[in-house]
C-alpha atoms as one frame of an Amber mdcrd trajectory, in Angstrom:
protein
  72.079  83.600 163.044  73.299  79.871 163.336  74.359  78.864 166.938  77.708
  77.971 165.319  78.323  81.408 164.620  77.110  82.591 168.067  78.304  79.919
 170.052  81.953  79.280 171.076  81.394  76.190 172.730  78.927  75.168 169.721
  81.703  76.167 167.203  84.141  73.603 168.624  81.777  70.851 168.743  80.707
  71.408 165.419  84.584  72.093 164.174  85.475  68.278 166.512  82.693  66.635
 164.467  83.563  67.168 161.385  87.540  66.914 162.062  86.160  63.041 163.026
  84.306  62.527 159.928  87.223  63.811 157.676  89.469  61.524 159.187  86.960
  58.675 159.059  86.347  60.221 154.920  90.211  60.045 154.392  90.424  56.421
 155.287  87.637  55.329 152.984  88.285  56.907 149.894  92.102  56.062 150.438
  91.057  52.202 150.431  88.380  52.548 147.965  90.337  54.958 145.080  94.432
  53.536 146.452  95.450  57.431 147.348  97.791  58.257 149.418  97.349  59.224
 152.868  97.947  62.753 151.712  95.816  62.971 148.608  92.998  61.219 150.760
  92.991  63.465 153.654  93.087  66.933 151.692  90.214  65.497 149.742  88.049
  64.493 152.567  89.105  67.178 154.618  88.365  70.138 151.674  84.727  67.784
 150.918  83.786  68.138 154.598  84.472  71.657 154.786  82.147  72.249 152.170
  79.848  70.084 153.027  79.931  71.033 157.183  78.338  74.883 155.603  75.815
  72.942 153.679  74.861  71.087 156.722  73.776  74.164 158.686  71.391  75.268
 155.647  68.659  73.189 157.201  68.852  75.857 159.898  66.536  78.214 157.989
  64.339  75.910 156.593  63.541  74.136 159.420  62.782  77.610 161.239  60.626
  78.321 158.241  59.127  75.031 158.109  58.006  73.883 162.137  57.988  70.456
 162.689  54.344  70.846 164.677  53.150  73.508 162.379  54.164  72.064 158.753
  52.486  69.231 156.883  54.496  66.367 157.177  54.424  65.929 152.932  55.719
  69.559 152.867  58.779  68.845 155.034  59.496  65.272 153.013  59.380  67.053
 149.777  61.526  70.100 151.064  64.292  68.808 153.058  63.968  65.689 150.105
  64.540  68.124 147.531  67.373  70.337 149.333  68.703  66.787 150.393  69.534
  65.886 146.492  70.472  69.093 145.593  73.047  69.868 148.332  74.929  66.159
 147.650  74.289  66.684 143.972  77.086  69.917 144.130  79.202  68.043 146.655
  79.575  64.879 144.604  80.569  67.148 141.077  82.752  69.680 144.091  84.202
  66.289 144.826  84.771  64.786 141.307  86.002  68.376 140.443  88.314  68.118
 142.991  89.489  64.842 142.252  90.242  65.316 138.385  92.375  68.768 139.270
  94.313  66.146 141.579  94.893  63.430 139.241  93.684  60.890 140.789  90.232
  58.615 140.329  87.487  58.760 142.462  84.565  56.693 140.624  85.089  53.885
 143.112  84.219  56.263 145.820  81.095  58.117 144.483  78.324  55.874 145.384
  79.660  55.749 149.164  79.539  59.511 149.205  76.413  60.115 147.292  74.892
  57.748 150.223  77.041  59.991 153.127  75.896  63.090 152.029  72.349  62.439
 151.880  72.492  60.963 155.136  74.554  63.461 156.650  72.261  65.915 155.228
  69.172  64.558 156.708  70.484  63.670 160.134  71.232  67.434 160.339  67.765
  68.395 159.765  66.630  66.171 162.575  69.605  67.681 164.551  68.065  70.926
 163.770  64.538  69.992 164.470  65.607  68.170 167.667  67.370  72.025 168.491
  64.331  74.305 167.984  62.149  71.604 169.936  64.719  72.480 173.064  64.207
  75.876 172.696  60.665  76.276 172.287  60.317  73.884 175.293  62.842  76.508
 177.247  61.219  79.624 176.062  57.864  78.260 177.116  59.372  77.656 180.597
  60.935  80.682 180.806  57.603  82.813 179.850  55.303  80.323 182.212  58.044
  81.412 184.941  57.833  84.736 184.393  53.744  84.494 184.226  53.820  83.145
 187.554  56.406  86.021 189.116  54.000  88.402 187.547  50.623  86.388 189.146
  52.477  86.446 192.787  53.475  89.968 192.584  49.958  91.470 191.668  48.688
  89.234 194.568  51.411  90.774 196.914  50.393  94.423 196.335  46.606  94.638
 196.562  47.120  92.484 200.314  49.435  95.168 201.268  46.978  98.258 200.075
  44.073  96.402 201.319  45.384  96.095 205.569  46.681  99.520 205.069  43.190
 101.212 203.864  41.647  99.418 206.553  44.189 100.950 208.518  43.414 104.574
 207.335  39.926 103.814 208.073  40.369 103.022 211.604  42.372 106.235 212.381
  39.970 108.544 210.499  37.263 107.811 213.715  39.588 108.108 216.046  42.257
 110.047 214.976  42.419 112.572 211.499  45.658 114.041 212.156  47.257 110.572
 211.580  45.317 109.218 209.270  46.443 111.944 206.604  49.723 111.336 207.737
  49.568 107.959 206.616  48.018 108.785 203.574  50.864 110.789 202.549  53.153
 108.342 203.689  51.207 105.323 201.579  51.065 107.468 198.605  54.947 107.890
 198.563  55.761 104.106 199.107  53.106 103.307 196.446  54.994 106.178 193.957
  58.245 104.220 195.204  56.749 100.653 194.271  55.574 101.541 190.640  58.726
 102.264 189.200  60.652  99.319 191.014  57.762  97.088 191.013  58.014  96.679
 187.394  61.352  96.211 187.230  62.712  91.601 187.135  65.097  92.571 189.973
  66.616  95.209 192.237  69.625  95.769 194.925  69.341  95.022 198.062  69.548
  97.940 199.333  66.630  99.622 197.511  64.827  96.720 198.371  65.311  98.096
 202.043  64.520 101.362 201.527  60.766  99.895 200.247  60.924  98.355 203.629
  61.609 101.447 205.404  58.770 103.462 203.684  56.797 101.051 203.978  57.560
 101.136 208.104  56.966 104.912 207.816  53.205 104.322 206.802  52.731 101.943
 209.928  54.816 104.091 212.297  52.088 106.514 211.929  49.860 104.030 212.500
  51.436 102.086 215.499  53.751 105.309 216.859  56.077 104.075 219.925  54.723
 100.599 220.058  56.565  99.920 216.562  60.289  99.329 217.253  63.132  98.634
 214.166  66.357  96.936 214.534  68.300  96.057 211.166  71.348  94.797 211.229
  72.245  94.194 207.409  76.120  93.540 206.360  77.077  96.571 203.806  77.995
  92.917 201.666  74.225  92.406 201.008  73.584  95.768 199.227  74.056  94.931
 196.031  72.717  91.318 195.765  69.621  91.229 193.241  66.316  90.384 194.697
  62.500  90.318 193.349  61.152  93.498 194.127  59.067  93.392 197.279  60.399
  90.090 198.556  61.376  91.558 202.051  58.010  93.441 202.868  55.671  91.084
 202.773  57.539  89.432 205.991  57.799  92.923 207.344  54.273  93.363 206.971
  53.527  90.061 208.578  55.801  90.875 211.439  53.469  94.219 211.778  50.273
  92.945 211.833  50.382  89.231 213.149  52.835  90.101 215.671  53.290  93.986
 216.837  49.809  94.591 216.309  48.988  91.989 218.490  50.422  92.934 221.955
  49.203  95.953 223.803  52.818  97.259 224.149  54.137  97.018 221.134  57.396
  95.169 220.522  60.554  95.057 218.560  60.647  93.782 214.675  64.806  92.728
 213.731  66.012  92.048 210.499  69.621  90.531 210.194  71.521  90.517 206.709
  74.836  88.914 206.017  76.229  87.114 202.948  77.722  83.724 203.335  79.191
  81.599 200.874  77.737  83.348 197.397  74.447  83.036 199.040  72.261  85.926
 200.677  70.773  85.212 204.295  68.539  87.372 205.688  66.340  86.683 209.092
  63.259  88.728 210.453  61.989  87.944 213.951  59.751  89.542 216.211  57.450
  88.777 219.273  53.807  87.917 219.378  50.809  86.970 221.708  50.151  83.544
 221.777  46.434  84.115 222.846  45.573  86.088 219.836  43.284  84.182 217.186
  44.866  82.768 214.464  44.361  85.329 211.160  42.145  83.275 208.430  44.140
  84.221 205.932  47.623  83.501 207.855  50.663  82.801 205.772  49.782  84.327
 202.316  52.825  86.540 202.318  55.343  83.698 203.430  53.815  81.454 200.795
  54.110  84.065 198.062  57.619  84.909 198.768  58.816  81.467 199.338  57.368
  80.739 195.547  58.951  83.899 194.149  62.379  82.875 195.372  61.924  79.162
 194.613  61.038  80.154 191.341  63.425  82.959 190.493  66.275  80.616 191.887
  65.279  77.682 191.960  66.534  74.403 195.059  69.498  76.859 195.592  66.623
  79.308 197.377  64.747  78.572 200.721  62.169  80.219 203.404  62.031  78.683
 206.337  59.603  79.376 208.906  60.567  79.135 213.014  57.779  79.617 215.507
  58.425  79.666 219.797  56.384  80.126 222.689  56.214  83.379 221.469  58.260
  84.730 218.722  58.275  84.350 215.480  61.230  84.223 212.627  61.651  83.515
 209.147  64.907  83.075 207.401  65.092  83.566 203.288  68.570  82.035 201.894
  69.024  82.453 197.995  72.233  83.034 195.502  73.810  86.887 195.928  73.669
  87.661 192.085  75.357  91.368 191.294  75.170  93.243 188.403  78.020  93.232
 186.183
């Protein structure tokens, strides 16, 4: 359906336009036929009502007829013909008009055969000039969503991949645990691949991904693994990317807790400030431990997601001390209607 029909804001445009162009009208064919300023301005006004629903024909044939797609002699000779056709029936509407008024508009014919054609053709550019936005939109949106869809496959193979290797270290030393884990990882993965799927989800199932997801490496880590989460009850409904939040979690596990022989404490704060959603994860680390190879995939991935969900409104920031680390996600606190 035409925008105009769709479109408040469109409608009054359109409607402004063509009040304009009937007053402009009104004053022509008043000094070119001596009408009054009544007689002129019901005319013009009644010729650019009909002729403002002409103007959004070229809506369909334009969508029939793509600009890159369509021979450029098959558009001339299309729009051409519609073009003399459409100010053929306004100049006899017009001429019709006239006679049932009394008054004569012959003076005033060749000035709107020239109007409607051109007003006719610069609405098929218009038209043209529309669809080209929105093909260039779409294609942004879908190369957007592409690019969601590429980070998110990359973010759960990493995860399956250290906890396998996980699994396979406990089956030498300990059995008992490694099932446990399996179970564990089989429920957070049966959690994942219904909310994985899904463009967004609340906060607060995004944190109860988390805390499965700390179940599998409790198992793994037992006492040494510490939680502290300190999330506002305001954040729970803000819509996120799935998975945005483990991925840090999961770095916080393995480049930090995993690191020092006692184990340590991972804290995740939560508050909502301002429209926008902050949330902060910090925990300790060794300093003398090598450097991982493949260090900073997850921050990289999530800081993408966000930037490109949210766009310059979103941020990740990364804050490293003599030995702690913490990184800070900021981004708009969007709730479902």
């Amino acid at each position: 359906m035409h925008p105009v029909f769709t479109n408040r804001a469109v409608a009054f445009v359109y409607l402004g336009v063509w009040t304009g162009l009937a007053v402009a009208l009104s004053s022509l064919i008043r000094e070119l036929s001596a009408l009054s300023w009544g007689q002129a301005l019901f005319l013009a006004g009644a010729l650019c009502v009909l002729l403002g629903f002409m103007c959004m024909t070229p809506w369909y044939t334009c969508r029939t007829l793509p600009f890159s797609l369509t021979a450029g002699r098959k558009i001339a000779w299309n729009h051409g013909a519609a073009a003399i056709i459409a100010t053929a029936i306004w100049v006899a509407c017009a001429r019709g008009l006239a006679r049932e008024m009394g008054v004569n508009l012959r003076a005033s014919v060749p000035i709107l055969i020239a109007l409607g054609l051109l007003l006719y053709y610069l609405s098929v550019a218009i038209h043209y000039a529309y669809f080209a936005v929105e093909s260039s939109r779409q294609a942004a949106l879908e190369a957007r969503d592409a690019e969601l869809r590429a980070l998110k496959a990359q973010i759960n193979p990493h995860f399956l991949f250290n906890s396998l290797n996980s699994i396979a270290a406990l089956t030498v030393s300990d059995g008992r645990r490694a099932r446990e884990m399996c179970i564990r990882l089989s429920e957070f993965l049966r959690n994942t691949l219904g909310l994985g799927e899904r463009e967004n989800i609340a906060w607060k199932e995004e944190l109860d991904l988390v805390r499965a997801y700390l179940d599998v490496e409790k198992v793994r880590f037992g006492s040494r693994l510490e939680v502290e989460m300190n999330v506002a009850d305001a954040c729970s409904e803000c819509q996120v990317p799935p998975l945005v939040l483990q991925p840090l979690i999961e770095n916080a596990v393995k480049h930090g807790i995993a690191t020092l022989v006692e184990g340590g404490k991972i804290r995740v704060d939560g508050e909502v400030k301002d429209g926008l959603l902050r949330v902060r994860v910090e925990n300790k680390f060794d300093p003398d431990s090598p450097t991982p190879r493949r260090h900073g995939l997850g921050l990289r991935n999530v800081r993408t997601r966000l930037e490109t969900r949210f766009g310059p409104s979103a941020s990740v920031t990364a804050r490293k001390d003599e030995n702690s680390f913490g990184v800070e996600m900021v981004f708009p606190c969007h709730k479902t209607e």
